[in-house]
N, C-alpha and C positions, 0 to 999 in steps of 0.2 A: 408866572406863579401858578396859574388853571394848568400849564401843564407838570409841573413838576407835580402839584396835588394829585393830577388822576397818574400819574407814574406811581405815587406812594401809595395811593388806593389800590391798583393793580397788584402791587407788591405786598399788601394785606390780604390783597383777598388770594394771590397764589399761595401765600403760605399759610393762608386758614386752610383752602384747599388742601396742601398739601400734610398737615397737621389732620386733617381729618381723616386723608389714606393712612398714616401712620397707626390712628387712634384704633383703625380696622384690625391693627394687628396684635398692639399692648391693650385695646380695652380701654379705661378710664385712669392710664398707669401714668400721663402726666409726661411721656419720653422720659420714665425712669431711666429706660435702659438705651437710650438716645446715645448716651455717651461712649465712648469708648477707652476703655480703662486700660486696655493693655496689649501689648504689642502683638501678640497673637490674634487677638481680635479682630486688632484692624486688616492683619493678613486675611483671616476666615471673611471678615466683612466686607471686605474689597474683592473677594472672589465670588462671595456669593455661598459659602460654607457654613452662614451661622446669619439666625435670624436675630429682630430684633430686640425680641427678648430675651437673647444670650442663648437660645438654644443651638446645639448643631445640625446643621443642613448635610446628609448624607449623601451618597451617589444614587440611590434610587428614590431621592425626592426630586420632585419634580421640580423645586427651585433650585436645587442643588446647580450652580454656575450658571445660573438663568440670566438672561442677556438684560429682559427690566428688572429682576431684581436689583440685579449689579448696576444697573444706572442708578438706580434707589438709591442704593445704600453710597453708592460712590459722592454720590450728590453732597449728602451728609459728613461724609469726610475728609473735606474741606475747611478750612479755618476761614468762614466767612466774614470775619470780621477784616480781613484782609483786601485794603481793595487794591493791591495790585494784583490780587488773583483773579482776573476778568470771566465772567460766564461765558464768554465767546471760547477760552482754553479751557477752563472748567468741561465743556462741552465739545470739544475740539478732543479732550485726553478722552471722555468717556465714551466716544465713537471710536479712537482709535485702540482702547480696551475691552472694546466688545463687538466688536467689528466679526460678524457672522461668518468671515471666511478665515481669517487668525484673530482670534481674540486673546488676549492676552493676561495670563493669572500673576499673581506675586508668588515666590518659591521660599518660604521658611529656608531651606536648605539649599538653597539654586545659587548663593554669594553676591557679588553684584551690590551688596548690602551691607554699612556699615555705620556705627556710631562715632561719634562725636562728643568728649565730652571735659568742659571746665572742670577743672580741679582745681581749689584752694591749694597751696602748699605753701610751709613757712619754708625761705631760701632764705639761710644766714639771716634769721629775724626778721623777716620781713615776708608779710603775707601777699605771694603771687598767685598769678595761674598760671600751671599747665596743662594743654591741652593733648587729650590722650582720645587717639583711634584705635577703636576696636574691632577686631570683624573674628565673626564666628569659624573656625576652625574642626574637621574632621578627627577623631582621637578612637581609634579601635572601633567599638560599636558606636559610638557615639560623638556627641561636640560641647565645642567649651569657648567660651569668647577670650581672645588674648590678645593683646598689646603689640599691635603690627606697626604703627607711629607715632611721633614724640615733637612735638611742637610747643616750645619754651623761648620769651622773644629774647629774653639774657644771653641764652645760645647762638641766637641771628646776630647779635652782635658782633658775638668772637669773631665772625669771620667775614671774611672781604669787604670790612669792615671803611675801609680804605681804598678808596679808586686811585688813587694817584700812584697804588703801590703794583698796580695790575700787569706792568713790564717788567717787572723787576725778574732776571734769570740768574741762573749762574754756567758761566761761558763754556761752551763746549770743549772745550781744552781743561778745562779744570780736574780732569785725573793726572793730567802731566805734571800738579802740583800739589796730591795725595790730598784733593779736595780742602786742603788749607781755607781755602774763599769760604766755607762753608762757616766761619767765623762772624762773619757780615749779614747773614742768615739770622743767627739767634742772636745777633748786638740788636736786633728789630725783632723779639717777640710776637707783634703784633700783626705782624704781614707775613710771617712764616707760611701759612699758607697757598703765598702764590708760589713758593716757589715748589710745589707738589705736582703730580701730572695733572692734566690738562680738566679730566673729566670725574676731579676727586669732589667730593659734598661731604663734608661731614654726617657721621652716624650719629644723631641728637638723640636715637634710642641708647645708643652705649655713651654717651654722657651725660642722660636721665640716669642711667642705674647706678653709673660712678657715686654720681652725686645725694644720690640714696643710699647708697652703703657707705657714704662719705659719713651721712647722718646730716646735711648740707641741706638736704630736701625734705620737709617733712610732712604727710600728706595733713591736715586737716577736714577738709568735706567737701562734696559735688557742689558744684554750684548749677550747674546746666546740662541739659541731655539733647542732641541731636540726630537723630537719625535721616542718613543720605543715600537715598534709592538711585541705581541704574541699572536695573532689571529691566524695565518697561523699554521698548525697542525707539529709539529717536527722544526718549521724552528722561529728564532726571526731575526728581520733588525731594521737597525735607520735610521729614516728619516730628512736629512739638507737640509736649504738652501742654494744655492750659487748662488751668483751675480757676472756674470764674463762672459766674451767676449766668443762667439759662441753660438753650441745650445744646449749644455749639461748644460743645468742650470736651476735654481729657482729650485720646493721640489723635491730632488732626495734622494735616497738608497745608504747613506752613508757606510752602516756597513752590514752585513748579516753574520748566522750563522744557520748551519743545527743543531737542537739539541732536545734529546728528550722531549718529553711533562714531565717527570717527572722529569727533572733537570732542568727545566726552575725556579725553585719558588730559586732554587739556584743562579741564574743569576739577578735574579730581586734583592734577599737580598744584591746581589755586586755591585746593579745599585745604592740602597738606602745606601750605605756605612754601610750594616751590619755587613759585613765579617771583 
């Protein structure tokens, strides 16, 4: 018990400490501005581009992408409430993000970056989710976030739905009898699909829209927003928001994971429910 006490002590008194470097910078403002309300934010405050009273950090300021700055701020942008997010990787991401010989910034516009997000929708009366991926997209001078993936579990159903039906062909000779057998095929609606080429996946984007212009689908309201980072070189995090009393809050570092660049495309296929 003596030890866990002076652990909790130690952990009061670094974060009065640290509350009181903060207070050097708001004044007597309380970490009004502690929080971070929005997506851009967190990019400028992760790089070191905006202080923390929401001012912007320029290139001929001196903090402008300062190496302790950015440990500062990065520190803070964290969902501490989370304790599978260990200060050993907390601390592990923030050396290999400022790391004096490549350090590494967040790119608003570099991709690598995408949303995640629940959607209510009534299906044939009945109130579902589907979940809709977004990633920001180039348009003339400028960008627009648009609807790259479509993940609906009613759809995961339709198809291969059925293991027992995985062998099913139809015989290589079957032009010698003007595909007749092809009879036997749709007497089984439900397995139609094995018998397609080898490396076919349904497009669940064009049977979202079917079924919106059906009138089949109808949206209702968000219910969740996540955003999933793999910009950062070896490392992917999720970023939430949370609404909730003190100053660990609005878009914080839900998730983090050290991993390498060549099994990340393995991660993404499990974020899109490929796996």
């Amino acid at each position: 018990m003596k030890t866990a006490g002076a652990v909790i002590v130690l952990q009061l008194l670094f974060f009065s400490a640290f509350a009181q470097d903060i207070g050097k910078h708001l004044g007597d403002e309380n970490f009004m501005y502690a929080e971070t309300k929005q997506i851009n934010q967190f990019f400028r405050r992760f790089n070191s581009e905006e202080d923390l009273e929401g001012k912007r950090i320029y290139e001929n300021d001196p903090h402008y992408h300062n190496k302790e700055y950015r440990a500062k701020y990065i520190r803070m942008l964290f969902d501490n409430e989370n304790p599978d997010i260990s200060n050993q990787v907390k601390e592990e991401f923030i050396r290999d993000v400022t790391d004096d010989a490549h350090p590494e910034f967040l790119d608003y516009y570099g991709g690598r970056w995408f949303a995640e997000v629940d959607a209510k929708f009534n299906y044939k009366g009945e109130s579902r989710t589907v979940v809709l991926f977004l990633e920001l997209e180039k348009e003339d001078l400028g960008i627009k976030w648009v609807i790259n993936n479509v993940y609906f579990y009613p759809f995961s159903k339709m198809f291969f739905a059925d293991s027992s039906a995985m062998h099913k062909f139809l015989h290589p000779m079957s032009h010698e009898i003007d595909f007749m057998n092809l009879i036997k095929v749709f007497r089984e609606p439900n397995t139609v699909e094995y018998y397609f080429n080898e490396d076919f996946r349904p497009d669940f984007k064009t049977l979202f829209l079917y079924e919106v212009k059906q009138g089949d689908l109808v949206f209702e309201t968000i219910q969740n927003v996540t955003f999933h980072f793999f910009q950062i070189k070896d490392w992917y995090f999720q970023l939430k928001e949370f609404n909730r009393p003190g100053y660990n809050t609005g878009w914080l570092i839900s998730n983090i994971s050290k991993i390498p660049e060549d099994q990340k495309g393995m991660l993404l296929k499990y974020i899109y429910y490929e796996n």
